[in-house]
C-alpha positions as CSV (number, residue, x, y, z in Angstrom):
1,X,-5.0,20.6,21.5
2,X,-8.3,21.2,23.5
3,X,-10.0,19.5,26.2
4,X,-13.6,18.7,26.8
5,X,-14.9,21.3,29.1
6,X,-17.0,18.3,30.5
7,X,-14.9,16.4,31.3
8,X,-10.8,16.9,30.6
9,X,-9.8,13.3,30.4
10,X,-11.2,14.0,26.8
11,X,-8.9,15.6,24.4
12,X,-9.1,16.6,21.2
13,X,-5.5,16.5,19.1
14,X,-6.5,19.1,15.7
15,X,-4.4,18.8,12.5
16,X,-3.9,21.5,9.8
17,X,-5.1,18.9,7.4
18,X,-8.7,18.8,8.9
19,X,-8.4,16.1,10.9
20,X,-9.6,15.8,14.7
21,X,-8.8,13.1,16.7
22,X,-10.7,12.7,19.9
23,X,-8.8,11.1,22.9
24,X,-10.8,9.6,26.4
25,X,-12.6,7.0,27.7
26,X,-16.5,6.0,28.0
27,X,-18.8,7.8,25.6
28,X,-18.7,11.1,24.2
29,X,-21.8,13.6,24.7
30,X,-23.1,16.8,23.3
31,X,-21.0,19.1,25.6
32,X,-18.1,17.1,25.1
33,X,-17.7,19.0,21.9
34,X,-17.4,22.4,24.0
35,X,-14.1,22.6,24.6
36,X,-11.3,25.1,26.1
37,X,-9.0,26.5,25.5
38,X,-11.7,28.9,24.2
39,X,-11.4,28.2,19.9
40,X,-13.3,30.6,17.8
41,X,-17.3,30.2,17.3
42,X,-16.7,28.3,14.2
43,X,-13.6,25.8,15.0
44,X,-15.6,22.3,15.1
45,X,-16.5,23.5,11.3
46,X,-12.8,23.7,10.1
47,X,-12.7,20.0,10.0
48,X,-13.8,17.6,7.7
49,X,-12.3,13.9,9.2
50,X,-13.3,13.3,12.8
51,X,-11.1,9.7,14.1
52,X,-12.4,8.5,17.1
53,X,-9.8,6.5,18.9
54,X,-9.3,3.1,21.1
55,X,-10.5,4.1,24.5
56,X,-13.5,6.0,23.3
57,X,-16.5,2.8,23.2
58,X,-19.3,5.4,21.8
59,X,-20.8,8.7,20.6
60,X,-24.2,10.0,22.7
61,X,-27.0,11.9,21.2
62,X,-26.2,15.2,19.6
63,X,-22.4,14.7,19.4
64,X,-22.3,14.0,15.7
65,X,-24.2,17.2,15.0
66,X,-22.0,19.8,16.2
67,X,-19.1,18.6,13.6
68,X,-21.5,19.5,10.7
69,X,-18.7,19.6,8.0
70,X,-17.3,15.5,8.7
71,X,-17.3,13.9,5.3
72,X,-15.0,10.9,7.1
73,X,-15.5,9.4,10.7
74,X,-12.8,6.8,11.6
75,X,-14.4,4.7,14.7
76,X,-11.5,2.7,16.7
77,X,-12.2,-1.0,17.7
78,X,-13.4,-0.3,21.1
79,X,-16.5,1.9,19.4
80,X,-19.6,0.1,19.6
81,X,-22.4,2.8,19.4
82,X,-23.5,6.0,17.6
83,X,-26.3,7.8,18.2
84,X,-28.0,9.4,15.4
85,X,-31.6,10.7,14.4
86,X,-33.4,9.9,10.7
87,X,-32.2,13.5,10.0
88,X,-28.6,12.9,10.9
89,X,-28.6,9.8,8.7
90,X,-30.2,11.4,6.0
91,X,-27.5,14.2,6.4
92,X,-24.7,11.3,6.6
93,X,-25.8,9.8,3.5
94,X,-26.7,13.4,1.5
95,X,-22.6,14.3,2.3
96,X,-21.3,11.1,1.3
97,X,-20.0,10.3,4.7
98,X,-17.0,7.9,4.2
99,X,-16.9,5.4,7.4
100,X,-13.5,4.0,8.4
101,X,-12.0,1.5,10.9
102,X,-11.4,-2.6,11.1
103,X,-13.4,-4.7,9.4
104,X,-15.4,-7.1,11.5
105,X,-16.1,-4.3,13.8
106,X,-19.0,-1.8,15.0
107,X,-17.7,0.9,12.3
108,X,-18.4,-1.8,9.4
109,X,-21.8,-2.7,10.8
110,X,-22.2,1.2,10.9
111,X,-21.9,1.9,7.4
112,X,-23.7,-0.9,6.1
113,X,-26.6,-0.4,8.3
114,X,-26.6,3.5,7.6
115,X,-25.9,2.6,3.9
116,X,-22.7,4.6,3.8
117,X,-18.9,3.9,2.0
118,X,-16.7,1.8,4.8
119,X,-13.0,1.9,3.9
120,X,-10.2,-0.1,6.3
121,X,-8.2,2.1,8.1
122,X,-4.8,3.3,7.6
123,X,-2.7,1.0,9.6
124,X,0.8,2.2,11.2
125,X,3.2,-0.3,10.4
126,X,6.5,1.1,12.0
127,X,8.8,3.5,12.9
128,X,12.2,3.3,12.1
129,X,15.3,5.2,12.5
130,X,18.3,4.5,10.3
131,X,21.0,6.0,12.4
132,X,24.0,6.2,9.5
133,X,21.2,9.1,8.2
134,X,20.3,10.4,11.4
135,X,17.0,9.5,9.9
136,X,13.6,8.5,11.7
137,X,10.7,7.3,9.5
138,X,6.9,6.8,10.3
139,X,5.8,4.1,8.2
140,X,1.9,3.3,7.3
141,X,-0.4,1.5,5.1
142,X,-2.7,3.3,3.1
143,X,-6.6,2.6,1.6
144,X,-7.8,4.7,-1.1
145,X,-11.1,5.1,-2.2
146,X,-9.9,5.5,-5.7
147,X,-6.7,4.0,-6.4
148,X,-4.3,1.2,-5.2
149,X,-2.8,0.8,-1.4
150,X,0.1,2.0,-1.0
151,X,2.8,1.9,1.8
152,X,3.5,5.8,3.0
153,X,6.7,7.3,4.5
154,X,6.7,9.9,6.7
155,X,10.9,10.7,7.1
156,X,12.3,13.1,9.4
157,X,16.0,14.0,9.1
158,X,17.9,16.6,11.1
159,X,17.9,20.4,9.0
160,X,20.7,22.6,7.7
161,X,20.6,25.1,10.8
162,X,19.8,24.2,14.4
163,X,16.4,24.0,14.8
164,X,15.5,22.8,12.2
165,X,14.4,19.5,10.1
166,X,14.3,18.3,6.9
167,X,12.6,15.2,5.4
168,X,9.8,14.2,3.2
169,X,7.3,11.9,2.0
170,X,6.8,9.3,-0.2
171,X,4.6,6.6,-0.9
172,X,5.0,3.1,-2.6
173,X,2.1,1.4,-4.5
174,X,0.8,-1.8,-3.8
175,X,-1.0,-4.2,-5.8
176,X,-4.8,-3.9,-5.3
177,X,-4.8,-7.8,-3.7
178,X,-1.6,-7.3,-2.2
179,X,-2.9,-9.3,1.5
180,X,-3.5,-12.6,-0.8
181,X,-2.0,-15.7,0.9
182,X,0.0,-12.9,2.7
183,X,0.6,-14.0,6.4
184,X,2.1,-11.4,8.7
185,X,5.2,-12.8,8.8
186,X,5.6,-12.6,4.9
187,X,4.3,-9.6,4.8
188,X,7.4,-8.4,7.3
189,X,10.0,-9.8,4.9
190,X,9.1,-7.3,2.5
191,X,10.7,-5.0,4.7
192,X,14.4,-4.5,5.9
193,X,15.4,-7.1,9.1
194,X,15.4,-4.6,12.0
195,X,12.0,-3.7,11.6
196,X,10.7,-7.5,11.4
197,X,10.1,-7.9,16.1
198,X,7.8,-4.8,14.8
199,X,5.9,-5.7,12.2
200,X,5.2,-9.3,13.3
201,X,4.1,-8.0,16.6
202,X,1.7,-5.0,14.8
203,X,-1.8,-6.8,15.8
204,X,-4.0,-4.7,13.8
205,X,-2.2,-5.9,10.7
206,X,-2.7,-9.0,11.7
207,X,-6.4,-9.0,12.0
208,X,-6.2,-7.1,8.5
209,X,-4.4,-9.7,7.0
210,X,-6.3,-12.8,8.6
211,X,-9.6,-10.9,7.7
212,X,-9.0,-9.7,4.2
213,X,-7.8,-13.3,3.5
214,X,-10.8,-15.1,4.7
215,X,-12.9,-12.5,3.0
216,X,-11.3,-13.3,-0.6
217,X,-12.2,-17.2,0.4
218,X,-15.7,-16.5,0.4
219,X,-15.4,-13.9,-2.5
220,X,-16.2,-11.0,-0.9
């Protein structure tokens, strides 16, 4: 975890599997990407997926450049500008810079006006714990690029020795239309009874649902 040297409401979460997620409020600057603790020279270039969450409502001039390795940028709802130059688009668009978020929101307009990929989100569904199995499972819906959705499980279980845990993942395909005449409420019955207050409550697969269903009305 770092922290904006700037200011330290902003804080960066970093992942092993080269994702960054920035954390704050307001709009993110060029020295918001100096950060302490003190990383090596070359730490912004060990990731490749930048996610920008809620909270955040824009990236200032410069910010974008100093993660020169970002082939994906997920932009929360609450984004609503990014600041870029003719040669940071022409970079975006030379790397194949996937854009990811709702639909209906900034990040869509984004992509299309940048002429760049936009893929929905991943959306976290749930988390449930099945107690019989001392079990507690993170549960999301994936997009793919190439390939179906799929629903992904994340389980935690307790390990052999103190200390420890065990668990896996696993992921179970969805049909490509699988939102078709699907309301949120069916959509929860596909899934055992204790997560249903959950899943009917989950807003952003709501909007998902509601939007990918009046996008297949008009054919898009």
């Amino acid at each position: 975890m770092y922290f904006s040297k700037r200011n330290e409401k902003t804080v960066y979460i970093n992942h092993y599997s080269g994702l960054l997620e920035a954390e704050g409020e307001g709009i993110l600057c060029r020295e918001d990407a100096e950060v302490w603790p003190e990383p090596d020279d070359n730490w912004r270039n060990k990731y490749n997926t930048l996610s920008v969450k809620d909270g955040l409502t824009g990236l200032g001039e410069g910010y974008l450049e100093a993660f020169p390795k970002i082939v994906c940028l997920i932009l929360g709802r609450t984004v609503e500008s990014v600041a870029t130059t003719p040669e940071l688009d022409k970079r975006l668009r030379k790397n194949k810079v996937l854009i990811r978020g709702e639909y209906d929101t900034f990040a869509e307009t984004f992509a299309r006006e940048k002429g760049l990929k936009f893929l929905h989100c991943d959306i976290p569904l749930a988390e449930d714990d099945i107690g019989n199995h001392y079990e507690h499972d993170i549960i999301t819906l994936r997009f793919h690029t190439k390939g179906n959705p799929d629903i992904h499980y994340n389980c935690f279980t307790p390990g052999s020795s103190v200390g420890s845990y065990g668990g896996g993942e696993y992921a179970r395909e969805l049909p490509k239309d699988f939102y078709a005449g699907c309301t949120v409420e069916r959509f929860a019955g596909n899934f055992p009874e204790r997560l249903h207050e959950q899943l009917t409550k989950n807003e952003m697969l709501r909007r998902f649902l509601e939007a990918a269903n009046r996008r297949k009305a008009k054919g898009k």
